[in-house]
N, C-alpha and C positions, 0 to 999 in steps of 0.2 A: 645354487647348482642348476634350478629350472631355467631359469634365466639364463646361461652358459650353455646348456642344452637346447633350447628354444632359439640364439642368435647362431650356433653351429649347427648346422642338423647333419652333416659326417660325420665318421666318427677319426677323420685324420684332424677336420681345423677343431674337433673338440678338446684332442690331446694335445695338439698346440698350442690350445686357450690354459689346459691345466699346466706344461710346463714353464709357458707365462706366470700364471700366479703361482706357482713353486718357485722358481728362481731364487726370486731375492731370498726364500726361507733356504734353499741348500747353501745359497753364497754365504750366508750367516752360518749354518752350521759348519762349513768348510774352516771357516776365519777361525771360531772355538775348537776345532780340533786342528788345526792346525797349529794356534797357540798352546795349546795342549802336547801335541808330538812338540814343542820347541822347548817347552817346560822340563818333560819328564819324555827320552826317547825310549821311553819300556814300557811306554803308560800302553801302546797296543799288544801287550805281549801277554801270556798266561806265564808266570813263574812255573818255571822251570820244562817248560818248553819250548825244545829248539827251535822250533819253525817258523817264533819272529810271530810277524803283525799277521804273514797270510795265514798262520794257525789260529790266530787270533780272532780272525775274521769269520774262519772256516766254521769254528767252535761257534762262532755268533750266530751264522747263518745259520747253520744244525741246532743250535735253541729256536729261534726264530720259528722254524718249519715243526718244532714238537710241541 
């Protein structure tokens, strides 16, 4: 990370240096949930809640932040 701090010293080409090395780790994770929603399309849902995947999310986010 010093090294990445050290060749950017803004803080815009630094976030463009980190969404650089993220990439390829989101495109992977995209691909596994992606095969996963093709698997099972309930797999983002909380049983027996109607509001679907964005409940799903909602609920995630809200642990996430507690």
């Amino acid at each position: 990370m010093n090294q990445v701090v050290s060749v950017n010293p803004t803080p815009r080409q630094f976030a463009e240096s980190l969404v650089a090395c993220l990439a390829p780790l989101m495109d992977e994770l995209y691909e596994v949930f992606m095969a996963q929603l093709a698997a099972d399309l309930y797999v983002f849902q909380i049983p027996g809640d109607e509001s679907g995947a964005a409940g799903f999310m909602e609920t995630w986010i809200r642990t996430l932040r507690e």
